[in-house]
C-alpha positions as CSV (number, residue, x, y, z in Angstrom):
1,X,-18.3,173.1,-17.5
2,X,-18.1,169.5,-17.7
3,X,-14.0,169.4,-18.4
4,X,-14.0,171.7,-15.2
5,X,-16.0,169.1,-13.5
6,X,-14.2,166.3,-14.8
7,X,-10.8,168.2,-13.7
8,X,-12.4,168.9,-10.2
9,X,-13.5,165.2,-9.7
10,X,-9.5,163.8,-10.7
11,X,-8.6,165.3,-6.8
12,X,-11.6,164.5,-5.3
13,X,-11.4,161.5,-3.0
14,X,-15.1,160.9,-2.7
15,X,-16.0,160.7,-6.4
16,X,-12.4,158.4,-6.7
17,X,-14.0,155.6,-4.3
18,X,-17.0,156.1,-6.2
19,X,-15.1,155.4,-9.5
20,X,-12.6,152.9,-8.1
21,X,-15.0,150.9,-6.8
22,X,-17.8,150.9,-9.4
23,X,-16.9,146.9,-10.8
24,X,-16.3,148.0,-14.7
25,X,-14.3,150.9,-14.6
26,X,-10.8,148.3,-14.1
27,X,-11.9,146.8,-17.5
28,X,-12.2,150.2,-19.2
29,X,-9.3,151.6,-17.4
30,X,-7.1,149.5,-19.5
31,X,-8.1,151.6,-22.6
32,X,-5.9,153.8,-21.2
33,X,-3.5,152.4,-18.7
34,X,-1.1,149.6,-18.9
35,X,-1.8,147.6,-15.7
36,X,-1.2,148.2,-12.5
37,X,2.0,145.8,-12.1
38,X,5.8,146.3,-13.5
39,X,5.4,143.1,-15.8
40,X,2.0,144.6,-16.9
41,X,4.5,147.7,-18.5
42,X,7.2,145.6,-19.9
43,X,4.4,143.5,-21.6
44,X,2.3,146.4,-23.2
45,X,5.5,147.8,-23.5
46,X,7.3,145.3,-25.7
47,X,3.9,145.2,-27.7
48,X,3.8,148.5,-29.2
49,X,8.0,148.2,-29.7
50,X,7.1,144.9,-32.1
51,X,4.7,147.5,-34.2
52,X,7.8,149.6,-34.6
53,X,6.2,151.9,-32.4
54,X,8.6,153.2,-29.4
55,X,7.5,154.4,-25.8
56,X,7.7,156.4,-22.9
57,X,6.5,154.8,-20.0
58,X,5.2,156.8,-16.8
59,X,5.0,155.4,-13.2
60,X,1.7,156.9,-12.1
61,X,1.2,159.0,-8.8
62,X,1.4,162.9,-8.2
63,X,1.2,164.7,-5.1
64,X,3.5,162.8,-2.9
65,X,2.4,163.0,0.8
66,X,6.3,162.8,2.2
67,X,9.7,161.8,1.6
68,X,9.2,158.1,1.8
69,X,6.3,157.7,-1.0
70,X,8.5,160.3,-3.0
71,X,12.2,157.9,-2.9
72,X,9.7,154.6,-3.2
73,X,8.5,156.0,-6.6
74,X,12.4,156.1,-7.3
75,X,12.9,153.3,-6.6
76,X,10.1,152.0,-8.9
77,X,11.5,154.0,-11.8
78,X,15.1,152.2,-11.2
79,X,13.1,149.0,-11.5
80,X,11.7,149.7,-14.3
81,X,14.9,151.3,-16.2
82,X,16.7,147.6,-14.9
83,X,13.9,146.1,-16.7
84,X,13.9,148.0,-19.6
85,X,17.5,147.0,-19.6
86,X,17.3,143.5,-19.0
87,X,14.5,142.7,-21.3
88,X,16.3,144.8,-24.5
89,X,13.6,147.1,-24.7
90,X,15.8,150.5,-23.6
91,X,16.8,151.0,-27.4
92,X,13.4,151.8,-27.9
93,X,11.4,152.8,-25.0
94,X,12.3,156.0,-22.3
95,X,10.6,157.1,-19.1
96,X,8.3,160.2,-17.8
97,X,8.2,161.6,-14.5
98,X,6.6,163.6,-12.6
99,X,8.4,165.8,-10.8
100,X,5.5,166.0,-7.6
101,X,5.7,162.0,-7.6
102,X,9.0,162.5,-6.5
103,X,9.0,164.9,-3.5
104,X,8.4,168.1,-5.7
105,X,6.3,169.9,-2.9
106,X,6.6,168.1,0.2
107,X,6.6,170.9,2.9
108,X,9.8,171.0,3.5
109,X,12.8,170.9,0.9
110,X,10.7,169.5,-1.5
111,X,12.7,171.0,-4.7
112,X,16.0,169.3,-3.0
113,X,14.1,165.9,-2.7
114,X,13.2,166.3,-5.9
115,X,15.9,167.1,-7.2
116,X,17.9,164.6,-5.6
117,X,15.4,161.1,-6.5
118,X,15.4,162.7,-10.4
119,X,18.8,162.5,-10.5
120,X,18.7,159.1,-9.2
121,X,16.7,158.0,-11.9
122,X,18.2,159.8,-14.4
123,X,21.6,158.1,-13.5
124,X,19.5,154.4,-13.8
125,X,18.4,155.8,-17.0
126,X,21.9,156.2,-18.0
127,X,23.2,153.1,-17.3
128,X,20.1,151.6,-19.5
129,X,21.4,153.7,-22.3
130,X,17.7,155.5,-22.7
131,X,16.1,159.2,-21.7
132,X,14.1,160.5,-19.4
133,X,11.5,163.2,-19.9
134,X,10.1,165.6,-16.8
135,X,6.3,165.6,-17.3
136,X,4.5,169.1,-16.4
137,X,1.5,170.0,-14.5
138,X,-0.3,172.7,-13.4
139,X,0.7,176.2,-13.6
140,X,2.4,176.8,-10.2
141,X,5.0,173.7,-11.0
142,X,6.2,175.5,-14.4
143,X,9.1,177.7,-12.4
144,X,10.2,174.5,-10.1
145,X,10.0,172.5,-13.1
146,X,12.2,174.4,-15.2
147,X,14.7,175.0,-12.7
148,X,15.3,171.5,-11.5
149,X,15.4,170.4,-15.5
150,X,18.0,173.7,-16.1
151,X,20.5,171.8,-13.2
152,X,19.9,168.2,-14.2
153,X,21.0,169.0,-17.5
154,X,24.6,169.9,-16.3
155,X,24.8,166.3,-16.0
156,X,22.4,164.8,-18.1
157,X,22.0,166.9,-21.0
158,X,19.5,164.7,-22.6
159,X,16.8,165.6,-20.3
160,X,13.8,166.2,-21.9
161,X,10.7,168.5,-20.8
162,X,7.3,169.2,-21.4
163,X,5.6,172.6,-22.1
164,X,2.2,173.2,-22.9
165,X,0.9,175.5,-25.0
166,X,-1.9,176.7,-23.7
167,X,0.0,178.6,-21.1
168,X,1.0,182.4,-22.1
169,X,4.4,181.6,-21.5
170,X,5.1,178.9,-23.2
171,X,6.8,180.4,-27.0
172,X,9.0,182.5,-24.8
173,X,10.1,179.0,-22.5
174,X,10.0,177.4,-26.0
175,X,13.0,180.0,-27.4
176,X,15.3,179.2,-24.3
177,X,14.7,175.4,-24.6
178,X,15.2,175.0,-28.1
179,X,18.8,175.1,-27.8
180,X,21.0,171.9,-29.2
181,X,20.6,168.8,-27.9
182,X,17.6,169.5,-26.0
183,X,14.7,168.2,-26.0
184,X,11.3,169.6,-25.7
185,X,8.0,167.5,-25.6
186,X,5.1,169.9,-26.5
187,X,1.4,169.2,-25.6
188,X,-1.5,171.5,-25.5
189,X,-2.3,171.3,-21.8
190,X,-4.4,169.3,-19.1
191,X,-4.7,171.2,-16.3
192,X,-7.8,173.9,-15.7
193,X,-5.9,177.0,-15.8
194,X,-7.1,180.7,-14.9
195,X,-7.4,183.2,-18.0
196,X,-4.3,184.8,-16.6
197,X,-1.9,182.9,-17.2
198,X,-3.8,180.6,-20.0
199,X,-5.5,180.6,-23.0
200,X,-9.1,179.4,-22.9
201,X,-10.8,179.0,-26.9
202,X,-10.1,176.0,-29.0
203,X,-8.6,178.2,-31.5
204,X,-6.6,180.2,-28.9
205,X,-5.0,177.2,-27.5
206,X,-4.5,176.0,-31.6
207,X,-3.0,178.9,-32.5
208,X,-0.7,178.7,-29.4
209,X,0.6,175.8,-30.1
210,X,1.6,176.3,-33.8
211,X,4.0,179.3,-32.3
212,X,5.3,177.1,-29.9
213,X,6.0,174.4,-32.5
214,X,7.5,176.9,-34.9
215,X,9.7,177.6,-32.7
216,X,10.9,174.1,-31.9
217,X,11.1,173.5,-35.3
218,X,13.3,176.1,-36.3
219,X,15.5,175.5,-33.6
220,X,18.6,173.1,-32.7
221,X,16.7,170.8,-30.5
222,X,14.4,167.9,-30.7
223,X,10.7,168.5,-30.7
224,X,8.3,166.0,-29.4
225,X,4.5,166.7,-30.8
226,X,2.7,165.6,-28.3
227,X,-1.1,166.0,-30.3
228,X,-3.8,164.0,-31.2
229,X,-5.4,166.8,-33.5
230,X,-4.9,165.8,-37.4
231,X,-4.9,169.8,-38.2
232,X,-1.5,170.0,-35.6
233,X,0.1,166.5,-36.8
234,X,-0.3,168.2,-40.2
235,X,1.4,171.4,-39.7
236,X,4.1,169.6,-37.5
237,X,4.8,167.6,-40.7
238,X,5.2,171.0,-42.8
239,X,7.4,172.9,-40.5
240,X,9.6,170.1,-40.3
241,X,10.1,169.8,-44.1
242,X,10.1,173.9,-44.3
243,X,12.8,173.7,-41.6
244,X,15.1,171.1,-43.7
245,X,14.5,168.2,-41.0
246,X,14.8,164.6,-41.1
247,X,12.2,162.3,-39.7
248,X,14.8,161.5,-37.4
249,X,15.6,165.1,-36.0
250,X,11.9,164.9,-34.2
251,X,8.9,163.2,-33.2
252,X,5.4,161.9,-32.7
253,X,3.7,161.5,-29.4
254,X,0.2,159.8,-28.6
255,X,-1.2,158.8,-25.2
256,X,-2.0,155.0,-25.1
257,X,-5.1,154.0,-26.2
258,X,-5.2,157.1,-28.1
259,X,-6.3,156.8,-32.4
260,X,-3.8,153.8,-32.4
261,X,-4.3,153.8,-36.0
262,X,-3.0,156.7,-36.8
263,X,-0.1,155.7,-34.3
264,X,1.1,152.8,-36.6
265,X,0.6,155.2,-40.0
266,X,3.1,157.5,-38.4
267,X,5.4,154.5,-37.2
268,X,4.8,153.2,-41.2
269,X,6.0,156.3,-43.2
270,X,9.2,156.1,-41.4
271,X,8.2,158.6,-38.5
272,X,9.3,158.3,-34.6
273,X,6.1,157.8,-32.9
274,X,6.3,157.3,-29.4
275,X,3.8,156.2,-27.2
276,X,2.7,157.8,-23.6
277,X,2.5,154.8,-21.1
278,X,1.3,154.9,-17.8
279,X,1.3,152.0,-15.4
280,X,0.5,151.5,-11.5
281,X,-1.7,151.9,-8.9
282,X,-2.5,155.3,-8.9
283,X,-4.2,155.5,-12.0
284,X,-7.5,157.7,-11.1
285,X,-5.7,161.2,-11.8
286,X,-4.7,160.1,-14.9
287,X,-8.0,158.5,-16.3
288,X,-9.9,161.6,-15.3
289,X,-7.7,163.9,-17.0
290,X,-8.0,161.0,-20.0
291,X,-11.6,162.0,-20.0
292,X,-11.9,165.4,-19.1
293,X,-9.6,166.0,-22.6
294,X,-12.0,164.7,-25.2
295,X,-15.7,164.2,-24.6
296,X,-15.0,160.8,-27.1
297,X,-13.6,159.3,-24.2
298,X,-16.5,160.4,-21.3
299,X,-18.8,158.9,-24.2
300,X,-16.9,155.3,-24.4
301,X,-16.3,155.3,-20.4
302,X,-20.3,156.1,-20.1
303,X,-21.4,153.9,-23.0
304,X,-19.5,151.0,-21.1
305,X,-21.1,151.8,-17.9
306,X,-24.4,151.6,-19.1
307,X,-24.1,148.5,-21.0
308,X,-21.8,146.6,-17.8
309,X,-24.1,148.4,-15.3
């Protein structure tokens, strides 16, 4: 009940002036965020590269209100991918994006918007000589999703994607995108989902994801664990060695802010471990989610509260 709360209160715009406005939540919103500013991301981002860590930064916002916002969140990602560039730090570092940020369901040829500002960004993301990754949300975006990725990878075959495993769906995506070259970032899931299309239980949603990143695993693409959970980053480990793969062939992922130690003891044995970073503005969505995901974090973000209250 309180994740379903928590979810709720990420699209309501009462409790988000509540939050935004209550004076520590900036300070403990860093836990989790970058900054708000471009030079805030190139900073944290050239922090984690010097710990041999690498990155995937995300320009925050979802749920683009028309086709203005949706090209000025372009825009932002070619600015950052010139950055990147600029500053050296595309070797190491890659970009997320979501695909509703950028015109996904505007009322009217949203999917062609889309479409069009992705490819925009995945041409900047070219010319940096990095990646992009198309992030996933809700249930209803999974078809629109995987049909803009399936066209921008006539061009850019490099694209990655996200699946999540706690939809019922997801092994069976999982076997058509784990063809070579792709790339397939896999996480267990943010979104409040109904029962008929998702799995509910803790060991429903576990087991899931172990098919799914079988799967991967024994495929010709590159899988991207996306997990906190020791028991997964375990398994992910073994399959990869059962499957005759080199630490290169596959990856880590961790949200920033997110068991950094165990971040930089992946980055130490010799593993890619990439870290999710989100910068900007429109941060609320995100830090919601952030908490809604593991009661640890409600505890630190109340804990702080109480004591800066």
């Amino acid at each position: 009940m309180l994740r379903s709360a928590l979810l709720a209160a990420s699209r309501s715009p009462q409790v988000r002036t509540v939050v935004e406005k209550f004076p520590p939540t900036h300070a403990i919103v860093e836990r989790f965020v970058a900054g708000e500013l471009l030079d805030d991301a190139v900073t944290a981002c050239d922090d984690l590269v010097a710990t041999g860590r690498t990155v995937t930064l995300d320009h925050l916002g979802e749920d683009t209100k028309d086709a203005a916002q949706a090209a000025g969140t372009a825009e932002a990602y070619e600015h950052l991918l010139t950055a990147l560039k600029d500053t050296g730090l595309a070797a190491g570092a890659e970009v997320s994006v979501k695909l509703s940020a950028v015109g996904q369901f505007l009322p009217v040829d949203g999917e062609k918007i889309a479409l069009e500002n992705a490819r925009r960004i995945c041409a900047a993301a070219a010319d940096a000589g990095t990646m992009v990754t198309l992030d996933m949300e809700d249930h209803t975006t999974t078809d629109s999703t995987l049909s803009i990725a399936r066209e921008l990878r006539a061009d850019y075959p490099w694209l990655g994607v996200v699946l999540q495993a706690y939809l019922r769906r997801t092994e069976e995506d999982c076997k058509e995108f784990a063809a070579e070259g792709s790339r397939v970032r896999l996480c267990k899931g943010a979104y409040k989902e109904p029962e008929s299309v998702a799995f509910q239980g803790k060991r429903e949603v576990d087991l899931a994801y172990v098919r799914a990143l079988k799967v991967l695993m024994a495929g010709q693409g590159y899988p991207m664990v996306a997990s906190h959970d020791p028991n997964m980053i375990k398994i992910a480990g073994q399959l990869a060695e059962w499957n005759g793969r080199k630490r290169d062939s596959f990856e880590y992922q961790m949200l920033y802010g997110i068991r950094p130690e165990e971040q930089l003891r992946l980055a130490a044995e010799g593993n890619t471990m990439r870290v999710y970073l989100p910068y900007g503005q429109e941060w609320y969505g995100y830090f919601m989610r952030r908490l809604a995901e593991r009661p640890a974090n409600l505890t630190f973000f109340l804990r702080a509260m109480a004591t800066r209250g």
